[in-house]
PADO-155001 format. One record per residue: residue in three letters; x, y, z of N, C-alpha, C in turn. Coordinates in steps of 0.05 Angstrom, whole numbers, plus 5000, padded with zeros to 4 digits. Each point is the difference from the previous one (the first is absolute). Last residue first. Layout:
alaXYZXYZXYZ
...
***
This chain:
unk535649234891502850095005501849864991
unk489950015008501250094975503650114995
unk494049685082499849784975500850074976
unk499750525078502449775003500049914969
unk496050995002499449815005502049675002
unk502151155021500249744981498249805001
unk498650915047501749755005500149834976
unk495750854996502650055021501849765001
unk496050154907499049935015501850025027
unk499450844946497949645014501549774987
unk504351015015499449864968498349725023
unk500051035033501449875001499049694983
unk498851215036498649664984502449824997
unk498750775079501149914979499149744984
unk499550825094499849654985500949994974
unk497850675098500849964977500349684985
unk492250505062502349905000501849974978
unk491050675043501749874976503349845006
unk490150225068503450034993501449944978
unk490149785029500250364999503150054997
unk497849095009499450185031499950314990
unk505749464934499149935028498550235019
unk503049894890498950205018498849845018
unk508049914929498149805008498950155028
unk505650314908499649995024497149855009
unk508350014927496950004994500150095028
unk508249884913499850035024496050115012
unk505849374929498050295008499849975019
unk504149094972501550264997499050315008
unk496249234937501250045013502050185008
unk490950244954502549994994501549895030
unk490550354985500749645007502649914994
unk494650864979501149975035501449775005
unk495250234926501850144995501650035031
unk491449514991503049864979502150175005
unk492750115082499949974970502949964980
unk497249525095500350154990499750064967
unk498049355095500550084969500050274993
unk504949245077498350184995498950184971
unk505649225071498850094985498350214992
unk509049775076497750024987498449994971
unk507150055102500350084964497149875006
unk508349935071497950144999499150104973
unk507949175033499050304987497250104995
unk506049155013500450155019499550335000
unk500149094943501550294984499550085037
unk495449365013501349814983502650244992
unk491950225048501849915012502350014991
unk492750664977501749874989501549815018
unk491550685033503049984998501349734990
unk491050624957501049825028504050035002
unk491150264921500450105019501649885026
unk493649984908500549895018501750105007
unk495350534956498249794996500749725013
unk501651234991501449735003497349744999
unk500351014937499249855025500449745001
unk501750964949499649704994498249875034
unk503350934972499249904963500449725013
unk499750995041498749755011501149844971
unk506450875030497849954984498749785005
unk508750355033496349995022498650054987
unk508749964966499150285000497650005015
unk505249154972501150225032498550215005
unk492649384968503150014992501650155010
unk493149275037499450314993503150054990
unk492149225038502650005003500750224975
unk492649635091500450084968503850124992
unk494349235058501650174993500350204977
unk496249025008497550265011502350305011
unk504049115021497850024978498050175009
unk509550195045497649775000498850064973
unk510950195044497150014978498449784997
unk507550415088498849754984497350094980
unk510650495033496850065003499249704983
unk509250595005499349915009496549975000
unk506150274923499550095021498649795020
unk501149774913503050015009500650235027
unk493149204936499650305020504550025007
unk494749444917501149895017500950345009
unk493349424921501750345010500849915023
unk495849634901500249895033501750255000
unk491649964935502250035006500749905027
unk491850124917500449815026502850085002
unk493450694938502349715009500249905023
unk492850734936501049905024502149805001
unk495150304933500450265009500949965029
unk502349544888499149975030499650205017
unk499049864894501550035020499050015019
unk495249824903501050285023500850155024
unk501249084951500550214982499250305015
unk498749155047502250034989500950264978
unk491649845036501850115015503050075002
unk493649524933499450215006502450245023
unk499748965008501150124974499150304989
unk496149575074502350075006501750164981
unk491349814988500750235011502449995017
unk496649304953500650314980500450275015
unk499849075047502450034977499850324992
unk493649545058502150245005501750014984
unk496349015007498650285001501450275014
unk504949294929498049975029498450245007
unk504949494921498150184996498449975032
unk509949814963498949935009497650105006
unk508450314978499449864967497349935009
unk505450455063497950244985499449834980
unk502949705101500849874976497650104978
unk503550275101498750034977501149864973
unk504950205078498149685008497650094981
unk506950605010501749774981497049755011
unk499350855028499049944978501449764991
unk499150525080499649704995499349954971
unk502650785057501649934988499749755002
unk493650665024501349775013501749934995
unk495550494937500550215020501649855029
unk496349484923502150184994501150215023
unk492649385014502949904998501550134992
unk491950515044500649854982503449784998
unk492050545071502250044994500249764977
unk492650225054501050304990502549984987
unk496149265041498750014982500550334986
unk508049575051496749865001499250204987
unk510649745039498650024976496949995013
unk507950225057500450084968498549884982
unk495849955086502550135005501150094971
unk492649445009498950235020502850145001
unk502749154973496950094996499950085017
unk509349854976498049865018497350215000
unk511149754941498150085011497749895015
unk510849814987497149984994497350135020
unk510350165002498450164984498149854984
unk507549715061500549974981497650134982
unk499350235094502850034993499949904964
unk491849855043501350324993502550034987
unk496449165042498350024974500750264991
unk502849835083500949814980499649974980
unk496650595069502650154993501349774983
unk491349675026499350364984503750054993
unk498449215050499949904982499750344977
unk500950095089503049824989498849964978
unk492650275042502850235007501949944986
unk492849355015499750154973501350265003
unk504549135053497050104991500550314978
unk504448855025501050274991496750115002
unk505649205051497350164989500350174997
unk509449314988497550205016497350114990
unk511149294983497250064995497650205022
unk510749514988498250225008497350114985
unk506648914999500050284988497750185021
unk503749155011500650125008500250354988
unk494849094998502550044978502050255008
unk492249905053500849764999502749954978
unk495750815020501949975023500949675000
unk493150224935502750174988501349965020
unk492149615003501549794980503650275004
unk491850295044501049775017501449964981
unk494250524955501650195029502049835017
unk494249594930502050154993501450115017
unk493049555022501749905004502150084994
unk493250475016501149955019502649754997
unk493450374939502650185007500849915032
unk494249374948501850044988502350265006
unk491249755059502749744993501950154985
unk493150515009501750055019502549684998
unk493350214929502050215000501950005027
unk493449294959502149985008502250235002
unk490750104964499049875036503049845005
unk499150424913499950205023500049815024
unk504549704912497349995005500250165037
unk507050374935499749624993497450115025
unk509050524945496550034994499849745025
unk509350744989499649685003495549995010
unk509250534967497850085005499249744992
unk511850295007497149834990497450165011
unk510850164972499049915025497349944997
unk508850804991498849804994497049795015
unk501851125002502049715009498649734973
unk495950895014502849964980502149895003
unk489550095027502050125018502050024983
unk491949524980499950264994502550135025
unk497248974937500350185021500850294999
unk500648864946499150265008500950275019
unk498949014965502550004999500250364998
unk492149265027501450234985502450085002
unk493349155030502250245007500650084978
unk490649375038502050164977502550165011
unk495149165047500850254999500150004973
unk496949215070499050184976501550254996
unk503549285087498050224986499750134968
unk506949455057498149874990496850154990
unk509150515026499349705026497249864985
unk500150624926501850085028499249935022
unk499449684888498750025031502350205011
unk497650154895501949765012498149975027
unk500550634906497949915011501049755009
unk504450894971501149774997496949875016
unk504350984942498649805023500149744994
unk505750994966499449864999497249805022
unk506850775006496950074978499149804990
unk510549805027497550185002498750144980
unk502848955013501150244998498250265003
unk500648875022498650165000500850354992
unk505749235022498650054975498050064997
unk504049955078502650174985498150004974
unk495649535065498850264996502850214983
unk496248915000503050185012498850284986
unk493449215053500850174969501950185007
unk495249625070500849844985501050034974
unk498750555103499649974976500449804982
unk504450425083496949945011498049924974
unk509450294999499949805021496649895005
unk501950794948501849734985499049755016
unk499550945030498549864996499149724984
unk507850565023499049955031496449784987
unk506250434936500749765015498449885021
unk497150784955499849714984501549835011
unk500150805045497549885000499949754985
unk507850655018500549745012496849834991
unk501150954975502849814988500049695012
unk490150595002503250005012502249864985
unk489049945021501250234983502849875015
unk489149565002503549985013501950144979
unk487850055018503050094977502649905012
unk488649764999502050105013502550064979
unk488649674996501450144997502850105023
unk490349374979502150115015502050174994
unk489449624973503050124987501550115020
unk490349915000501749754993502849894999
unk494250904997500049835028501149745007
unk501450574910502050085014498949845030
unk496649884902500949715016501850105036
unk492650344902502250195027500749695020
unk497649974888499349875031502350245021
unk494949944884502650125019499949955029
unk498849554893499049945030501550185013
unk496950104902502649985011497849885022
unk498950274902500249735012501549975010
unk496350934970502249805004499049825018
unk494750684980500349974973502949845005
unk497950575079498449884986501349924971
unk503950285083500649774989497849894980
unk502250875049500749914977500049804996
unk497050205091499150144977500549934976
unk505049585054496449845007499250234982
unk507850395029500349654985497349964988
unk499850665062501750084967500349784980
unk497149885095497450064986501950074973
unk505949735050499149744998497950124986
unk505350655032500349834981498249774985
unk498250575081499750094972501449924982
unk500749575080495949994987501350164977
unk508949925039498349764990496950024987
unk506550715040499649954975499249814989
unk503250235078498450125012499850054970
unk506949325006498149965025497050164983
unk505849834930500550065021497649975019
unk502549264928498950294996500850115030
unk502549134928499750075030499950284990
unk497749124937500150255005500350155022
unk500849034929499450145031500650255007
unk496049204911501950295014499850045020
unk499749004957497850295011503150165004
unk501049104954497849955008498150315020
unk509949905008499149794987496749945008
unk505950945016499149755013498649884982
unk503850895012499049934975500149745009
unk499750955044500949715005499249824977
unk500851185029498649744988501949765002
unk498550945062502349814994497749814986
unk498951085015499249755004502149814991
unk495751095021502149874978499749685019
unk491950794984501549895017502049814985
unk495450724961497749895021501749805016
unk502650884942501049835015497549755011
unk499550794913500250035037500849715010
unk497550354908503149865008500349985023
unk490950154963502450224997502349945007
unk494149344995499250104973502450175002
unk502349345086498050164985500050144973
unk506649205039499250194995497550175000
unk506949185045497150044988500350254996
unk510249475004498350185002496850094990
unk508849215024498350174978498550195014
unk509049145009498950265010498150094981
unk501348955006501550294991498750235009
unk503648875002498150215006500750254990
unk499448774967501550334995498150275016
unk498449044969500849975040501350275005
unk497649754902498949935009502249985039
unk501750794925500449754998498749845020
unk498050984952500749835022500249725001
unk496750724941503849955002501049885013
unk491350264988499149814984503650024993
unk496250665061500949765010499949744976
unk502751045005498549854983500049715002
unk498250915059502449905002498349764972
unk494950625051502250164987502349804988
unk489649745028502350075008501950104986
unk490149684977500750055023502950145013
unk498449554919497950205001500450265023
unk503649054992502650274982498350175006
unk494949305037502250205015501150194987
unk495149424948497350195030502650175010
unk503449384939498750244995498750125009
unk503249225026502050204999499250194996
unk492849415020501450135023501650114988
unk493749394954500650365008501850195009
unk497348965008501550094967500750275002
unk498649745105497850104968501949964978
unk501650385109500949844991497949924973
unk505350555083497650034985500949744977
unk500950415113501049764975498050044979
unk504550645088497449954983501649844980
unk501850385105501549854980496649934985
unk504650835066497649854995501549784981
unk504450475093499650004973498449824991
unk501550025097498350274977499449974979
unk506749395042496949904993498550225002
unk510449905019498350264986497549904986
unk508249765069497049995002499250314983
unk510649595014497950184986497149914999
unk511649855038496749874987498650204997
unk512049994983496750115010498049914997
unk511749825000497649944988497450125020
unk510250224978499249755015497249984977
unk504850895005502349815003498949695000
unk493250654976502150064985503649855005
unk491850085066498649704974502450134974
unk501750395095499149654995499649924967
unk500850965016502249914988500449635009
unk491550465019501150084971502049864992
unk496449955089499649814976500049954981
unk503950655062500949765001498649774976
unk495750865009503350094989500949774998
unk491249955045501050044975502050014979
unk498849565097499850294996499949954966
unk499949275077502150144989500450234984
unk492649655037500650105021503250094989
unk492749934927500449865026501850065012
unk492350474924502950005006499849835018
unk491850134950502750264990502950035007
unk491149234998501850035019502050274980
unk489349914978503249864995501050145022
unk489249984965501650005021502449945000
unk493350394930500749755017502050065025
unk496250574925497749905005501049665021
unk506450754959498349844978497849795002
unk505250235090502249924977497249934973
unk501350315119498349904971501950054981
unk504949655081499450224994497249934967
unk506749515096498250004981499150254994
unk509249495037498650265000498549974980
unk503849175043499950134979498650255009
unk502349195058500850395010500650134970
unk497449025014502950074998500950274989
unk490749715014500949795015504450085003
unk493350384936499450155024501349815026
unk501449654905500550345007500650125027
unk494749114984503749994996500150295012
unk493050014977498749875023503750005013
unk496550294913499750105012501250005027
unk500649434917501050005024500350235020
unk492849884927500449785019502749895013
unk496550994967501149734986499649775023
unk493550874990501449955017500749724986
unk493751064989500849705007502349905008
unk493850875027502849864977499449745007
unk492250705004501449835010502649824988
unk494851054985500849714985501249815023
unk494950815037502149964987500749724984
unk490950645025501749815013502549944982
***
């Protein structure tokens, strides 16, 4: 029998306002609404985008223990983090393999940890495995735990209005533990598209109050706000070249080979160090690259992608059409000596070699760094 998906508690919303439901990492998400993908791309890049992403897991750990349970744990050296401070990191395995990358939260009094959807149990057992010989508490809090995202140039305004704390001072990678309309929240000063704009925590049994009010507050200030699904949110998270589990990073693949090493911190004794550091010295046999087609044709993941001479030396890993640039491109890895921007590569559709070219990441800029 097939895994039964589950299902967010605005499932109900979704299917009520002609979301397209598709399985999604063991759940059910809206992949698109009646305005189409393309549209909600460039919605939440001119305006603002909602985001039902209660897939994702959220774990609190907490103990005298806890920094050091984590540094253990992650690539990144959180004993740099300033208290309401978030940051990107990465779980490792022994061989540098990927176990999944993650946002830490350094919250007064506990750490918070969001993990991906169809990577929560095996996180949470990775956790719970190592925590012997630390005075930690590790709690999976994700049934409890609501989870959304308002992305966009307009989001912190739009959500200003609904808040008691000036969110200008809240900066990013940062959080703020306030209400939203009188509700418990954490916000983050977060997110995975490369707009500006928040990821907002607070108690599950108010997930339909709170996006419904959000959705109402923006025609009230007169700003554009929309439901964004996991179509728009894939070409938003692409364009500025963060990555997404199962695509450019998991357990066959390392941060070096990802080009995540700047989220390694090598002073920091986490697990996979030596065999990162190892790797470091006897070079990489694969890279992460972006490439952009200059023959007509769409590259999927799972492509293989071949040099003019129709030799095989890589394969694509994401794959779509670019709203934002207006351009058919991609990720894909290859070996080093191929990763020169600029080489020319072919991207083999259907048994067809297309032509293409590598080209420098990130496609889009992220806003917040402009």
């Amino acid at each position: 029998m097939s895994q039964e998906l589950k299902r967010t508690r605005l499932y109900q919303w979704h299917v009520d306002h002609s979301g397209r439901m598709v399985p999604f990492a063991g759940w059910e998400m809206p992949v698109q609404y009646p305005t189409g993908p393309i549209e909600e791309h460039h919605a939440t890049r001119r305006s603002a985008g909602l985001f039902d992403i209660d897939h994702m897991g959220q774990i609190t750990v907490t103990g005298p223990d806890a920094e050091a349970y984590l540094n253990r744990l992650v690539t990144w050296d959180i004993g740099l983090m300033v208290e309401n401070e978030a940051h990107y990191a990465l779980m490792c395995y022994q061989n540098g393999g990927i176990i999944d990358d993650v946002f830490i939260y350094k919250l007064p009094g506990r750490w918070f940890v969001v993990v991906n959807a169809d990577n929560l149990t095996k996180d949470f057992q990775w956790m719970q495995d190592h925590a012997a010989g630390y005075d930690v508490t590790v709690k999976d809090v994700s049934d409890e735990t609501y989870m959304i995202a308002l992305q966009g140039p307009k989001a912190i305004e739009l959500l200003q209005n609904l808040v008691p704390v000036d969110l200008a001072g809240v900066s990013r990678f940062t959080a703020v533990e306030t209400e939203v309309e009188g509700v418990a929240a954490i916000i983050g000063r977060t997110g995975y598209t490369g707009e500006d704009g928040v990821e907002i925590f607070f108690p599950a049994d108010r997930a339909l109050q709170i996006w419904e009010r959000i959705l109402s507050a923006g025609p009230e200030k007169g700003i554009e706000v929309q439901p964004i699904g996991l179509a728009a949110r894939d070409s938003l998270r692409f364009e500025p070249a963060f990555p997404l589990y199962g695509h450019e990073i998991d357990a066959d693949t390392t941060p070096l080979e990802a080009n995540l090493g700047w989220a390694c911190k090598f002073d920091s004794d986490f697990i996979g160090k030596e065999a990162l550091l190892k790797q470091k010295e006897t070079g990489l046999t694969k890279k992460l690259i972006g490439f952009e087609l200059t023959d007509k044709g769409v590259p999927r993941q799972g492509y293989p992608v071949a040099s003019p001479a129709g030799e095989e030396i890589g394969v694509v890993v994401t794959g779509l059409y670019a709203p934002t640039v207006e351009k058919y491109c991609g990720h894909a890895f290859v070996p080093p000596e191929y990763a020169k921007v600029g080489t020319n590569i072919r991207i083999v559709i259907r048994n067809k070699p297309k032509a293409a070219f590598i080209v420098k990441r990130p496609f889009y800029q992220p806003a917040y760094r402009k």
